[in-house]
C-alpha positions as CSV (number, residue, x, y, z in Angstrom):
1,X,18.6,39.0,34.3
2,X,17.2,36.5,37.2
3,X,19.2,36.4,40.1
4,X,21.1,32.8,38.7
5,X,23.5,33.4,35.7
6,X,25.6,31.6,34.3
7,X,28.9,31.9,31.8
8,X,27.0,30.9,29.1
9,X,24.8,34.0,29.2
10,X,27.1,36.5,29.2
11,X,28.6,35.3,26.9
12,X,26.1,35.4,24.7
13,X,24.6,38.6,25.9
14,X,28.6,40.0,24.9
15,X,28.2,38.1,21.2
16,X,25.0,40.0,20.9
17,X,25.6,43.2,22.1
18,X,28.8,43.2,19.9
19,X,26.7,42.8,17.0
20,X,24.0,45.3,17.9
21,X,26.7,48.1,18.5
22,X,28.3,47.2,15.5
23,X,25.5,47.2,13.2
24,X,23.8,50.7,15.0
25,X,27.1,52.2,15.4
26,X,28.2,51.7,11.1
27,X,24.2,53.4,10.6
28,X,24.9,56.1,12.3
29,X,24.3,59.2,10.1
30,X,25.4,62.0,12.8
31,X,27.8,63.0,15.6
32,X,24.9,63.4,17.8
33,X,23.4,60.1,17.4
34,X,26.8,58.6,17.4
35,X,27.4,60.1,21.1
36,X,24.2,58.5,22.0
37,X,25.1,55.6,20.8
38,X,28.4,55.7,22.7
39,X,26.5,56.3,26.0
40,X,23.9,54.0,25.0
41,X,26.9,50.9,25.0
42,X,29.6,52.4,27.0
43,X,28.3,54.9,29.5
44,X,28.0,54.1,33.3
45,X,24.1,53.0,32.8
46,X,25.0,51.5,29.6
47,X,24.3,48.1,28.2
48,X,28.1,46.8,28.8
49,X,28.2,48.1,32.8
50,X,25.2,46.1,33.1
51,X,27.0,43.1,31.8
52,X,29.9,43.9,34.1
53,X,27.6,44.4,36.9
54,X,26.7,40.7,36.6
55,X,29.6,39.5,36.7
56,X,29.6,39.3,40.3
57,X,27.1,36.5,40.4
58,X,29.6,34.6,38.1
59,X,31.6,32.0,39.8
60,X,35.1,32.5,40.4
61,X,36.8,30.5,37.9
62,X,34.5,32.4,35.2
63,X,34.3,36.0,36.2
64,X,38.0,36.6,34.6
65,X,36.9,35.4,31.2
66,X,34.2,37.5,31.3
67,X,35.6,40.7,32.1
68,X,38.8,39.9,29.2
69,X,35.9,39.5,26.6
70,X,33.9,42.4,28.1
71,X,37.3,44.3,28.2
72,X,38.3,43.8,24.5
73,X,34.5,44.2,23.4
74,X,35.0,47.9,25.5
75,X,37.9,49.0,23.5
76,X,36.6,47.4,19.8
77,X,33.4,49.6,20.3
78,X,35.6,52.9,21.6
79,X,37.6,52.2,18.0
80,X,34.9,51.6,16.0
81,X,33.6,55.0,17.7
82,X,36.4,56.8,16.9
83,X,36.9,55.6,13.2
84,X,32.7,56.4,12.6
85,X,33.6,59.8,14.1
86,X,36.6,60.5,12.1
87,X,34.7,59.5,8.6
88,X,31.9,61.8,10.0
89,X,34.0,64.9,10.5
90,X,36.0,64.0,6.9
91,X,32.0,63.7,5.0
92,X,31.7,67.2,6.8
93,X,34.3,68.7,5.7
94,X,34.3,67.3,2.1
95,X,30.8,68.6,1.7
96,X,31.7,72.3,3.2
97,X,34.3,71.9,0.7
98,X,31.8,70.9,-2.1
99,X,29.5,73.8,-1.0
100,X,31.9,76.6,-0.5
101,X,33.6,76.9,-4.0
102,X,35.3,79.8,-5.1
103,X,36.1,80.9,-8.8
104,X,39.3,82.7,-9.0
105,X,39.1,82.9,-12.9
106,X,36.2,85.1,-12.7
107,X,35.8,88.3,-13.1
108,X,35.7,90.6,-9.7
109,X,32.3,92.2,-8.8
110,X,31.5,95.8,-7.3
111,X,33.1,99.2,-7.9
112,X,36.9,99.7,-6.4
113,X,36.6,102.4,-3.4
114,X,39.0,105.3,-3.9
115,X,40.0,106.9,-6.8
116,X,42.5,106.2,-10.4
117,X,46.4,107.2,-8.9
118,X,47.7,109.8,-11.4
């Protein structure tokens, strides 16, 4: 970003982030790379502070549009965070489930310890 910037940028630099984050945050395979992803975006060196950092070569007549779209693009990527990370832990679990089965209709195995009661 040049030292001159103007609404129109932002804006666009919002429109395109938006869809970045949404695209790489519905990929993500894995908690881990999700959390990247969340500091990639939202973290205090991420994409979106930088946006808000520019803001303060806005004009002031333009700075308070910015930061309402940057604030509503903030807390649609923290839901669409949460909601990847909630499907994450319920694949988890289903698949633990799907691995750990346990036949109660079969027969026991090993020898009893102790001894017949009388």
């Amino acid at each position: 970003m040049g030292d001159t910037i103007s609404y129109d940028q932002l804006k666009g630099e919002l429109k395109l982030l938006e869809k970045e984050a949404e695209k790489e945050i519905k990929a993500a395979e894995d908690k881990e790379t999700l959390e990247k992803l969340r500091v990639n975006f939202l973290g205090k060196k991420g994409r979106l502070s930088k946006v808000l950092g520019a803001m303060g070569k806005l004009s002031n007549q333009d700075r308070p549009l910015v930061g309402q779209r940057a604030n509503l693009l903030k807390s649609q990527l923290q839901k669409l965070i949460l909601e990847k990370n909630d499907h994450l832990k319920i694949k988890a679990l289903s698949d633990l489930l799907d691995k750990e089965t346990l036949d109660v209709t079969a027969p026991p195995v090993g020898t009893p310890i102790g001894k017949r009661h009388p």
